[in-house]
C-alpha positions as a printed NumPy array, in Angstrom:
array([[  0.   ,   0.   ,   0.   ],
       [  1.59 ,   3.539,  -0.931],
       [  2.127,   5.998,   1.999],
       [  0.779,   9.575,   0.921],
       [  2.373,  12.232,   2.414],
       [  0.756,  14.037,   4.978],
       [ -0.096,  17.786,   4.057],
       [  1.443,  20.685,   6.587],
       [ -1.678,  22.857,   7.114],
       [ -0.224,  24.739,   9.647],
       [  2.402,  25.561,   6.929],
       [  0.118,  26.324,   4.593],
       [ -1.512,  28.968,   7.517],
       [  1.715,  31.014,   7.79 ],
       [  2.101,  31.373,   4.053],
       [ -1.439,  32.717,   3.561],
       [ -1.234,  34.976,   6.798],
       [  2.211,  36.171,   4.882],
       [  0.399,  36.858,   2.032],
       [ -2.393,  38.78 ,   3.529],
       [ -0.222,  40.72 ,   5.648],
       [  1.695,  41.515,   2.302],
       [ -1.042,  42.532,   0.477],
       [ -2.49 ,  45.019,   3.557],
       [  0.974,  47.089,   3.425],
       [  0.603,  47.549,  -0.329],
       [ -3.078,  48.509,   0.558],
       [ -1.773,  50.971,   2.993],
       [  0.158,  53.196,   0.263],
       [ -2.707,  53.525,  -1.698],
       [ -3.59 ,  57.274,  -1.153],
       [ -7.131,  58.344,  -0.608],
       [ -9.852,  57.923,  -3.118],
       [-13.793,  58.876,  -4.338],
       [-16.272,  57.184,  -5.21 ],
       [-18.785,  59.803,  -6.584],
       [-19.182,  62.192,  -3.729],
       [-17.901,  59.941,  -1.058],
       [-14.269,  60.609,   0.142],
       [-12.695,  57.033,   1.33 ],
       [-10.077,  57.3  ,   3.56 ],
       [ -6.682,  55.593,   3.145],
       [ -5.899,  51.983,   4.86 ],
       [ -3.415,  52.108,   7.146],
       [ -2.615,  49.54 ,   9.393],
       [  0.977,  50.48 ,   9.9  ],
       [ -0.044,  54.364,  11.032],
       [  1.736,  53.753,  14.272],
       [  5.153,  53.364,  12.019],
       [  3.796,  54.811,   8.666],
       [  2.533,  58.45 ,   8.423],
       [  1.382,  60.345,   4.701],
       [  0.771,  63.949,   3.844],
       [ -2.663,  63.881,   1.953],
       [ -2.945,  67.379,   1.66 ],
       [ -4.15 ,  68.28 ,  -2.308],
       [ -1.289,  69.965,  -4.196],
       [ -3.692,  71.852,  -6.63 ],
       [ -4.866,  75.064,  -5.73 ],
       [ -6.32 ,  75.663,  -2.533],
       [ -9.541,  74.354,  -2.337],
       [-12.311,  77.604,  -1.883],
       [-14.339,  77.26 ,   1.584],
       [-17.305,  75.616,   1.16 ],
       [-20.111,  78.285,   1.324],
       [-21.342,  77.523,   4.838],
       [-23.434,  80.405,   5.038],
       [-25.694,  82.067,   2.377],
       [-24.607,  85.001,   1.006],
       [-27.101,  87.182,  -0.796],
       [-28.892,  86.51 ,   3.012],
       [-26.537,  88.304,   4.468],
       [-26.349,  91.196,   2.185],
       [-26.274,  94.354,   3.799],
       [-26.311,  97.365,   2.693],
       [-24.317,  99.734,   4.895],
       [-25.986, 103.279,   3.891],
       [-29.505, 101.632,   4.902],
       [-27.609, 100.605,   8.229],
       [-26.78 , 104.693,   8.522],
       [-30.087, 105.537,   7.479],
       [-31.883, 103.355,  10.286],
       [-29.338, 104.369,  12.892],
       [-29.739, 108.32 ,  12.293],
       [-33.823, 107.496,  11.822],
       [-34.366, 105.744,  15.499],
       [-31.562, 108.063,  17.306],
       [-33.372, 111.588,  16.687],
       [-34.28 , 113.349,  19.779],
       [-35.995, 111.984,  22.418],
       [-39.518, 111.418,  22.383],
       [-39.88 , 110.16 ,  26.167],
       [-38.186, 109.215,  28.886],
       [-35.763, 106.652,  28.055],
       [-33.507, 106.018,  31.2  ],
       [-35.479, 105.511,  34.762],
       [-32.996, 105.451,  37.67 ],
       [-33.162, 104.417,  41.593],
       [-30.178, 105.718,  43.543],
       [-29.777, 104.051,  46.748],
       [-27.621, 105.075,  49.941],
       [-24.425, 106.761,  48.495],
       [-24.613, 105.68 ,  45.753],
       [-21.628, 107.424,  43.076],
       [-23.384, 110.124,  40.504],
       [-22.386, 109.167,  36.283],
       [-18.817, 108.774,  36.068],
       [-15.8  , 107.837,  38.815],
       [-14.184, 109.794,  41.698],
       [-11.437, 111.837,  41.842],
       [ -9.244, 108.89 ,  42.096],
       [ -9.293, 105.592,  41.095],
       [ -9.97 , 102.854,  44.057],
       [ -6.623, 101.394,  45.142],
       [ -6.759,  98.092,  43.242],
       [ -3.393,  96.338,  44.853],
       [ -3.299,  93.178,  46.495],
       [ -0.824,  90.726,  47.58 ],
       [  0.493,  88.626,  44.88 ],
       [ -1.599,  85.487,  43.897],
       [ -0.557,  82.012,  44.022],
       [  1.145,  80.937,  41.09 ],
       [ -0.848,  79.584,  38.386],
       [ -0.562,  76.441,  36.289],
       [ -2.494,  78.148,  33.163],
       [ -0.338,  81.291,  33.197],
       [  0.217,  81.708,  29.321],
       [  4.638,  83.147,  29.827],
       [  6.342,  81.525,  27.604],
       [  6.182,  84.12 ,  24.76 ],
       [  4.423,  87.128,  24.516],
       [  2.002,  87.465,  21.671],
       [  1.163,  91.081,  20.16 ],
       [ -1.166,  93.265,  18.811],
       [ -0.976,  94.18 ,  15.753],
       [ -2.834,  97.605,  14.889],
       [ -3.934,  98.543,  10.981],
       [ -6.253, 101.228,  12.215],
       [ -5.012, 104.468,  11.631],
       [ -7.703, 106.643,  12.363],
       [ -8.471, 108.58 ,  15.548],
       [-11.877, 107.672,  16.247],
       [-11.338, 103.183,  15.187],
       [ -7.615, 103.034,  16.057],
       [ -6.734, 100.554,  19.151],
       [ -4.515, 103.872,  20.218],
       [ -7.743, 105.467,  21.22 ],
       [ -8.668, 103.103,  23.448],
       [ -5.436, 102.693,  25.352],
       [ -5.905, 106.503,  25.705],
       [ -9.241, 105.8  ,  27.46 ],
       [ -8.187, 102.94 ,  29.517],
       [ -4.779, 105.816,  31.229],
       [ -6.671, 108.46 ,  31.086],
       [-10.359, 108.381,  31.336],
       [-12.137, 109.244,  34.837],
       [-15.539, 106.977,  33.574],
       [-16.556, 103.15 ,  32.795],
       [-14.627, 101.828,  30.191],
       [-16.81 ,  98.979,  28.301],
       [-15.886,  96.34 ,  26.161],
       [-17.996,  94.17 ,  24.07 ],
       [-16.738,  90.628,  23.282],
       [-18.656,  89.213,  20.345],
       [-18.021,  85.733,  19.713],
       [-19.254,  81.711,  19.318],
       [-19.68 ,  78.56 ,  21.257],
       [-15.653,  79.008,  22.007],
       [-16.441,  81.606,  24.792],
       [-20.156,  80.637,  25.822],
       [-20.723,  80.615,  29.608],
       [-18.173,  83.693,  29.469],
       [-14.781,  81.415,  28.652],
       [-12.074,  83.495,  28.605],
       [-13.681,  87.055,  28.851],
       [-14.392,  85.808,  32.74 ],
       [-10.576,  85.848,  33.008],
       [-10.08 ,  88.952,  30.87 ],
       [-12.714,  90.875,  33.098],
       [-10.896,  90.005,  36.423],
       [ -7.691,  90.513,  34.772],
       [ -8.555,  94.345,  33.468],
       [-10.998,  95.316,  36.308],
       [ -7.988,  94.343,  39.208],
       [ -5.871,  96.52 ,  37.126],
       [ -7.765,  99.619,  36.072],
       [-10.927,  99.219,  38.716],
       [-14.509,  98.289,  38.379],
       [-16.967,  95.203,  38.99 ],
       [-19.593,  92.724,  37.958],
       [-20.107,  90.604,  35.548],
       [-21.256,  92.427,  32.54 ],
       [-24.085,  92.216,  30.038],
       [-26.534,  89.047,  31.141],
       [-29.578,  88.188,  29.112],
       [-33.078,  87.879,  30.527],
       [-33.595,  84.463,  30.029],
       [-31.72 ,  81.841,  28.461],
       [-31.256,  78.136,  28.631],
       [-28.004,  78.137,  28.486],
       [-27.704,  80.597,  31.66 ],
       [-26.896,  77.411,  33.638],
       [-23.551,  77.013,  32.14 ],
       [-22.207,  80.186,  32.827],
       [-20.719,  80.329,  36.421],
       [-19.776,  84.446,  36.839],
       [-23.466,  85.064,  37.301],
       [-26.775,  82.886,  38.457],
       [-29.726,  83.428,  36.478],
       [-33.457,  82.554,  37.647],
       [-36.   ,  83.317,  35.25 ],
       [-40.144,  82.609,  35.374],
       [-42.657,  83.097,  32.522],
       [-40.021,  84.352,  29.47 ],
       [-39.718,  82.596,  26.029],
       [-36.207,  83.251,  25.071],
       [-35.622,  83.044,  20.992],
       [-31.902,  82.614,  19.949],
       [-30.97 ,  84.96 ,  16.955],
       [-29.716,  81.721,  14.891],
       [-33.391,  79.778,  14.908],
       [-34.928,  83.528,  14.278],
       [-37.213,  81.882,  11.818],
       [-38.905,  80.272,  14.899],
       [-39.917,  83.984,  16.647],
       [-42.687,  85.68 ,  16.182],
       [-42.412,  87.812,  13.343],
       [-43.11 ,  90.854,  15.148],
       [-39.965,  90.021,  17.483],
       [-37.478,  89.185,  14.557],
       [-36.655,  92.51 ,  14.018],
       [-35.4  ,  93.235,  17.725],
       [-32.865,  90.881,  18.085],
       [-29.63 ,  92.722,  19.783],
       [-25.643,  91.603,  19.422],
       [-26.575,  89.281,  22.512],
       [-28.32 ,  86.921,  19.841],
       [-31.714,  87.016,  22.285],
       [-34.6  ,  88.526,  22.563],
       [-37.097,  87.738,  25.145],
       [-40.952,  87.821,  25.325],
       [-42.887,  87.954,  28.791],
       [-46.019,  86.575,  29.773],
       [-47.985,  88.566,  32.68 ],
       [-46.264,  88.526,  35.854],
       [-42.44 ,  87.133,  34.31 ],
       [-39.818,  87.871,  36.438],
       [-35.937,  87.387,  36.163],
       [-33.312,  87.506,  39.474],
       [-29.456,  88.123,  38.759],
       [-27.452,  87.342,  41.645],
       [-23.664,  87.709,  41.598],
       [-21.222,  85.214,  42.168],
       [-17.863,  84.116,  43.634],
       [-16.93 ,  82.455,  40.646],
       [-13.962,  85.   ,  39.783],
       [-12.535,  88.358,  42.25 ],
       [-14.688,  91.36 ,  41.634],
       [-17.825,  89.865,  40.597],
       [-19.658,  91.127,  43.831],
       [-18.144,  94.918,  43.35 ],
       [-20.896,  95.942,  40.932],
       [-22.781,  99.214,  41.823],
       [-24.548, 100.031,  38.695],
       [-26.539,  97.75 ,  36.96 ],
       [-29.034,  98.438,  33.969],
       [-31.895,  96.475,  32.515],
       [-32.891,  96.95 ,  29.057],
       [-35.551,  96.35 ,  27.624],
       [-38.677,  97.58 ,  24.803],
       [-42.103,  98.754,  26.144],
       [-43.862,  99.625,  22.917],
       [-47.009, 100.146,  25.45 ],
       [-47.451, 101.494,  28.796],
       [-46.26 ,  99.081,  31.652],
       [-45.122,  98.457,  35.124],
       [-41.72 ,  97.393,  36.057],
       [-41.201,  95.831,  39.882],
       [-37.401,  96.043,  40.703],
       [-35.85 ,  94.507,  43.681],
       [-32.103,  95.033,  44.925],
       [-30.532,  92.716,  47.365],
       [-33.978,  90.976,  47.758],
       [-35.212,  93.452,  50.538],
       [-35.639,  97.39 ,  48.607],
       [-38.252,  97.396,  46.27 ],
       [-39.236, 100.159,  43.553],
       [-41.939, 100.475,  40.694],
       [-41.529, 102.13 ,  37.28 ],
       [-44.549, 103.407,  35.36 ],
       [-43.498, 103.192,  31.78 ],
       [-44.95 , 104.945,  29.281],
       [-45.164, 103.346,  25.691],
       [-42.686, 103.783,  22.942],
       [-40.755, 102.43 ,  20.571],
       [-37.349, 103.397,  21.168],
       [-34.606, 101.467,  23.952],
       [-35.245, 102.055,  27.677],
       [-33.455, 101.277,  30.815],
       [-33.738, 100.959,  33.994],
       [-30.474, 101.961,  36.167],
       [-29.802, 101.373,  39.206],
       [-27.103, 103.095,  41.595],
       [-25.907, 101.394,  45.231],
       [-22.691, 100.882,  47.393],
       [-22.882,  97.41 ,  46.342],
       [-25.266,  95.236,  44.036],
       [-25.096,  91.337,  45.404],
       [-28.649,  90.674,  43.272],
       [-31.241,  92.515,  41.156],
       [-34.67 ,  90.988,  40.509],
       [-37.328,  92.278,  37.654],
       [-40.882,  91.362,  37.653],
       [-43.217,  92.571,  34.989],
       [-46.651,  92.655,  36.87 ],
       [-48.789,  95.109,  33.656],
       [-48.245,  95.528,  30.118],
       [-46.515,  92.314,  29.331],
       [-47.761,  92.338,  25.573],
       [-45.001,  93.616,  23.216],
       [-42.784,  93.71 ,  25.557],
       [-39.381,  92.858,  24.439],
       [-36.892,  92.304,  27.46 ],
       [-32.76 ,  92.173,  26.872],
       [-31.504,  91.602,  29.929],
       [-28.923,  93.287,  31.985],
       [-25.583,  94.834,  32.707],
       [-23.77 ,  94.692,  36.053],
       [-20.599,  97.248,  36.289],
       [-18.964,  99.226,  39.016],
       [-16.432, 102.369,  38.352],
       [-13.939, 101.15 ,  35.876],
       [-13.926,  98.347,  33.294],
       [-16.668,  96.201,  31.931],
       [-16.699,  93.037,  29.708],
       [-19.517,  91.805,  28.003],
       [-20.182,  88.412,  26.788],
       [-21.846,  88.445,  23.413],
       [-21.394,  84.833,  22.171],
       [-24.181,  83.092,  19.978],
       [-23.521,  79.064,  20.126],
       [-22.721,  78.052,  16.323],
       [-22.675,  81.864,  15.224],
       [-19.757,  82.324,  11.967],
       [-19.923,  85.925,  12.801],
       [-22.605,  86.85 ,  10.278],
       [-25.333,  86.676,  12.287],
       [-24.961,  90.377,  13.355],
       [-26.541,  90.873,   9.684],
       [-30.152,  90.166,  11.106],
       [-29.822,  91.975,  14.127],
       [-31.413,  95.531,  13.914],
       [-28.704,  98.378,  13.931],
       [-31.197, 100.486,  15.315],
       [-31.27 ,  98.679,  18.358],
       [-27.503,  98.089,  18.441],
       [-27.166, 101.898,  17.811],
       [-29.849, 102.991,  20.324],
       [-27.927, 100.433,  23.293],
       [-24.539, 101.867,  22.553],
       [-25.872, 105.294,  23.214],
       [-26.671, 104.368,  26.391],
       [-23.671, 102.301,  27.288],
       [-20.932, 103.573,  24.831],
       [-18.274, 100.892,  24.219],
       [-14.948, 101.634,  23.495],
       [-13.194,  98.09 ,  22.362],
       [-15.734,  95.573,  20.505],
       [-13.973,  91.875,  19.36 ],
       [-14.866,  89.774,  17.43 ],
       [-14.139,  86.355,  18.379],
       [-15.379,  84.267,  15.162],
       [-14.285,  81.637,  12.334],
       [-14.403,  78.293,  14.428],
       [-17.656,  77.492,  12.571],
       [-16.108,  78.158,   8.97 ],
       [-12.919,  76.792,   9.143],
       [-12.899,  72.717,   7.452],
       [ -9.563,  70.332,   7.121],
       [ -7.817,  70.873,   3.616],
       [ -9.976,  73.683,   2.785],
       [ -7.546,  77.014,   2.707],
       [ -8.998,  79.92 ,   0.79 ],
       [-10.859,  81.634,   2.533],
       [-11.414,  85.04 ,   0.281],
       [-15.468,  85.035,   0.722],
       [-15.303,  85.008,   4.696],
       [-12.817,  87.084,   5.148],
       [-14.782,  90.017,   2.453],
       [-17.621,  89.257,   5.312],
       [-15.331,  89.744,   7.893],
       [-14.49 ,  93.415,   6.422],
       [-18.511,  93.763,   6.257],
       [-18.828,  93.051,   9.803],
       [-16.214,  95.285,  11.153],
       [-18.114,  97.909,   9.236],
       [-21.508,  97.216,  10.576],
       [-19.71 ,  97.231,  14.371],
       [-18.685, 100.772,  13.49 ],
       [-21.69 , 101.739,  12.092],
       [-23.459, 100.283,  15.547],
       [-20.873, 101.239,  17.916],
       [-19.534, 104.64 ,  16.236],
       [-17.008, 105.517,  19.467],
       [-15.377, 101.857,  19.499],
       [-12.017, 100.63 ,  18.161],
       [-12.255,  96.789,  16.945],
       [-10.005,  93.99 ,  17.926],
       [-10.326,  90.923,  15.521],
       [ -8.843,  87.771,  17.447],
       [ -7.724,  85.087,  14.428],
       [ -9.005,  81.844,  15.067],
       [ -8.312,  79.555,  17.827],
       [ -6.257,  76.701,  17.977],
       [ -7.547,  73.336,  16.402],
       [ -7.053,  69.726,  16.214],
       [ -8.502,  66.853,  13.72 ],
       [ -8.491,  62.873,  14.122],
       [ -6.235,  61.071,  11.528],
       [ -4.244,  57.75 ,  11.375],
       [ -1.892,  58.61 ,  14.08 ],
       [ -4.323,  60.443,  16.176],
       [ -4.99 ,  63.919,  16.764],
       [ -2.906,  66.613,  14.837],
       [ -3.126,  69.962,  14.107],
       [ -5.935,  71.162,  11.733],
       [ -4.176,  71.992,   8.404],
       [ -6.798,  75.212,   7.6  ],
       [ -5.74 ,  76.879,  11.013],
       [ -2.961,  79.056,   9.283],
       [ -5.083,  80.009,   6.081],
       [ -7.292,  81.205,   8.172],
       [ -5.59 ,  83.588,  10.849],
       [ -4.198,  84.687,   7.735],
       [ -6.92 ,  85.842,   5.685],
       [ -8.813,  87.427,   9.171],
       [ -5.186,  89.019,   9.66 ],
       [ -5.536,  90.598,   5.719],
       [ -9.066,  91.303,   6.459],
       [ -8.69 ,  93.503,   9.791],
       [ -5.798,  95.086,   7.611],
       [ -8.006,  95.864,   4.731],
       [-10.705,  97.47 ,   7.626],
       [ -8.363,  99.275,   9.14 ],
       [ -9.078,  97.386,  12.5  ],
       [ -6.695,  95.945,  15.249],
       [ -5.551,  91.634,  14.943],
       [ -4.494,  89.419,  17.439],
       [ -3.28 ,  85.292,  16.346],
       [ -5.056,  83.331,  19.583],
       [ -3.798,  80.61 ,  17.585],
       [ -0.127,  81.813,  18.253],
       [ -0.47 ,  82.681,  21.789],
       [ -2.04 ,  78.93 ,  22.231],
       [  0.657,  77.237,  20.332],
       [  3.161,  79.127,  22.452],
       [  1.756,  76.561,  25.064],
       [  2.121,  73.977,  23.325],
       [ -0.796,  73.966,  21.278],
       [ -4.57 ,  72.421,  21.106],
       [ -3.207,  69.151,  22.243],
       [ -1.051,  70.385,  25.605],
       [ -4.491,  72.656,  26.387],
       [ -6.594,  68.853,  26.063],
       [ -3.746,  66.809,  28.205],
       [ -3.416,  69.612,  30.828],
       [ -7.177,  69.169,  31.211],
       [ -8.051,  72.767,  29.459],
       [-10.114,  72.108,  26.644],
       [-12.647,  69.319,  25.581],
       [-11.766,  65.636,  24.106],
       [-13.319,  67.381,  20.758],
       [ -9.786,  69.091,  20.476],
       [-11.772,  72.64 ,  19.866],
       [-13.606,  74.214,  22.614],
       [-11.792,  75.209,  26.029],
       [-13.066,  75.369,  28.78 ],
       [-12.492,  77.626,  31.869],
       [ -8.845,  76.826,  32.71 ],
       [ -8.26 ,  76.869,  28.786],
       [-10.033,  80.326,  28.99 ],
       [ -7.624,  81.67 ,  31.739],
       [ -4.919,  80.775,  30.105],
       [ -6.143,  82.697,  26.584],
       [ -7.18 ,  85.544,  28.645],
       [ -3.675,  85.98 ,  30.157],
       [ -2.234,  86.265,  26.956],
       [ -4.563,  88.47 ,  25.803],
       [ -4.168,  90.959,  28.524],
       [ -0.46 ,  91.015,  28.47 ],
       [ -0.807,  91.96 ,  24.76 ],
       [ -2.83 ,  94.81 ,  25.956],
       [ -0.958,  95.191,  28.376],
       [  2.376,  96.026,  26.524],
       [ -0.009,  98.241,  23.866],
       [ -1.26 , 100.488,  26.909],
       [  2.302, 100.693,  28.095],
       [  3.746, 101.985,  24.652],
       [  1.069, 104.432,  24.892],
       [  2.316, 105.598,  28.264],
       [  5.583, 105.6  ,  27.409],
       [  4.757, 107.65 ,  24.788],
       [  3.058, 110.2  ,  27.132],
       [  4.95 , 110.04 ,  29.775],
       [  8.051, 111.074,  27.356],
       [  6.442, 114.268,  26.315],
       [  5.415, 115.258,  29.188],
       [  9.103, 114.839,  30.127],
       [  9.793, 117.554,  27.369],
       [  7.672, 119.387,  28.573],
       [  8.588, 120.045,  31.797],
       [ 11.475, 122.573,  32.256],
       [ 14.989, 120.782,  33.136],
       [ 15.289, 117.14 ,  34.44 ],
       [ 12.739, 115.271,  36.393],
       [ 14.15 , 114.115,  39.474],
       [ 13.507, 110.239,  40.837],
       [  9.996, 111.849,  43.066],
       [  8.753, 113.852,  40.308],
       [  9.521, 110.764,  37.843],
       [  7.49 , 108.28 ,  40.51 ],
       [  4.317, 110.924,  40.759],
       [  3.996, 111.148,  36.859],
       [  4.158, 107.068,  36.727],
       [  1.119, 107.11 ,  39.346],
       [ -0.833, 109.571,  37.292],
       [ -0.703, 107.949,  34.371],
       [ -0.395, 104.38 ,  34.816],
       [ -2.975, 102.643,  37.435],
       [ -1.291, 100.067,  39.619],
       [ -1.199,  96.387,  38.12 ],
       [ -0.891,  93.071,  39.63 ],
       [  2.03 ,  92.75 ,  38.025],
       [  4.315,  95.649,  37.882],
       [  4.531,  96.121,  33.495],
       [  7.42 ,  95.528,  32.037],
       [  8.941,  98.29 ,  29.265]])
């Protein structure tokens, strides 16, 4: 009988698992392909040892058009037209006030409050490796960053700052920080602008919300207000509609130092008809406002030694009523939060300038910045020519709104986006700081890279291991903020020092002969308020 040989399966096994193996790694540097619209990623099984640079070589690919453009058309001489229409003379009363105790009259003292403290603990999110600048394009008196350095030495009233942004600062990320930072140094309190009713107002820690009987619309589901209310909507990105008998308490926090020094605070607010406003300070001192009806911005102010909560209740004349919410500040600098959750930036375009106008006359910022571009920017995609033209578009609508504010446009933020070897930095980051850099140049307005001043850290994906922004690898959260913040303020930090220097050197030359070490030390306290942190030259 003939012996067959027995076959060696396991032989056989190794060969085939060779062969597979074999034909995977070919796989692997087969770059990316489509199949009709659908992009199919590249198969990499050795990405751990193996890493490829996908990135098109044509021409840079245009942004996608994320937003529609002939709906956000504006035309800027109807903007002037509406703004001069609604801010004609007064027709009635428009500001109601309630001073209590001793309380300060418009304006500051004398002399600034002495703002020094002991030196804080040292903190892990201070932003010192490298100092980020400013850099200023505006070269006009009235828009030019200058101007508001000026203010911020020199002026004996609040200095206000509107920070208009996206989801990247909701809950007041970063301009918390900023606030403390600038109100430690150059006085003042509270936590800023505050809407009347929100759902989001649980997130945000710097002030508690409570609010009963308000329907809050959001300016990006507009479509979903009543038509009458659509053309209301404010920079906040809300606009709120009472029933009878809503009512809204602010009470300040702990969250961050100064928060509980606030000793103005002003409601806002439309009353096209007559109505009756309840207002309660501290829960305990109670006054009522008849209001007569009329179309044009009113607010209510209040004056006290200290503000630790406000309450509003809206007993009569609820219909048409159009509440904004309010704005907590003592006697120096204020920072309000203006960010609209998945906003580009455009959305300003369907709020009413009128409105915008009629507010600022009230308030009367001096710095508005725009914080925007998270919500454009896509991986490979690096011309951005049609966002940044908006961009130029909205820094002229700001100055049409806010006609006595300089504009700071921050570039994007730092970025990161999954790919075979994890997280890495998103490719369209650059493009776009570069074409909002080009953009504020074109306007005339002031830049600053966050995007630098984050990668001096270390980047998106230090901020995520040090525990300061989200596993998404976009948004930060408050220690992520901080750190921004910090940066940010020693940028304007070193701008209001070259401004003082500036001063302070002619008024040097001014003086006869040669200032002696006293003289020199007086002048440096007159025109420089004390800082945390003595400022370097």
């Amino acid at each position: 009988m003939k012996h067959t040989p027995q076959q060696d399966y396991g032989r056989q096994s190794r060969i085939a698992v060779l062969v597979l193996v074999a034909l995977l790694v070919a796989v692997s540097f087969i770059p990316p392909q489509s199949v009709g619209n659908v992009k199919l990623r590249r198969a990499n099984i050795l990405s751990e040892l193996l890493s490829f640079d996908d990135a098109p070589q044509e021409e840079p690919e245009a942004a996608p058009e994320l937003f529609d453009t002939e709906e956000y058309e504006v035309d800027m001489e109807e903007v002037a037209q509406l703004i001069v229409a609604d801010t004609l003379p007064e027709r009635t009363e428009t500001t109601f006030e309630w001073i209590v105790g001793e309380a300060l009259e418009e304006g500051i003292p004398e002399t600034l409050p002495d703002v020094r403290r002991p030196a804080a603990c040292p903190d892990t999110a201070r932003l010192s490796r490298a100092s980020v600048p400013i850099e200023t394009y505006d070269t006009t008196a009235t828009h030019s960053f200058r101007a508001f350095c000026d203010t911020l030495l020199a002026a004996r009233r609040p200095v206000r700052i509107a920070v208009l942004g996206d989801s990247f600062i909701e809950g007041d990320i970063l301009t918390a920080d900023l606030r403390e930072l600038l109100q430690k140094t150059y006085g003042g309190g509270g936590a800023g602008f505050a809407p009347m009713a929100s759902p989001l107002t649980a997130f945000r820690r710097s002030i508690k919300t409570q609010s009963k009987g308000w329907t809050a619309y959001n300016i990006m589901q507009r479509k979903a207000a009543p038509e009458a209310l659509r053309s209301n909507f404010y920079v906040s990105g809300w606009v709120c509609q009472p029933a009878a008998g809503a009512s809204t308490r602010w009470e300040a926090t702990d969250f961050r130092e100064r928060l509980d020094s606030c000793t103005t605070a002003r409601i806002l607010f439309l009353s096209p008809r007559d109505s009756r406003v309840e207002v309660t300070l501290d829960d305990s001192l109670h006054r009522e406002f008849a209001v007569s009806g009329d179309g044009g911005i009113r607010q209510i102010v209040v004056r006290a030694p200290r503000i630790r909560s406000l309450a509003l209740r809206l007993p009569e004349g609820s219909e048409g009523f159009v509440g904004y919410g309010a704005q907590f500040e003592g006697d120096g600098v204020t920072v309000d939060n203006y960010s609209v959750r998945s906003n580009n930036g455009q959305a300003m375009f369907w709020t009413n300038p009128s409105v915008n106008a009629q507010i600022d006359a009230l308030i009367r910022y001096d710095l508005v910045v725009l914080q925007y571009g998270l919500n454009i920017m896509q991986q490979g995609v690096k011309n951005y020519t049609t966002y940044a033209a908006q961009i130029e578009k909205m820094i002229a609508f700001v100055r049409e709104c806010f006609p006595s504010a300089a504009v700071l446009v921050l570039g994007v933020s730092e970025r990161s986006v999954k790919g075979d070897t994890g997280f890495r930095p998103m490719d369209a980051v650059a493009p776009m700081t570069a074409y909002q850099r080009q953009a504020a140049r074109n306007a005339g307005a002031a830049f600053w890279p966050t995007s630098e001043a984050m990668r001096a850290e270390g980047g998106m994906e230090h901020f995520v291991r040090n525990g300061w922004a989200g596993k998404d690898f976009t948004h930060i959260n408050y220690a992520g903020g901080r750190c921004v913040a910090r940066a940010l303020y020693d940028a304007i930090a070193a701008e209001v020092r070259a401004v003082y220097d500036e001063q302070a050197a002619r008024q040097r030359q001014a003086e006869p002969g040669i200032l002696d070490s006293a003289r020199r030390a007086t002048l440096d306290r007159q025109l420089l308020p004390a800082a945390e942190k003595p400022l370097q030259p």
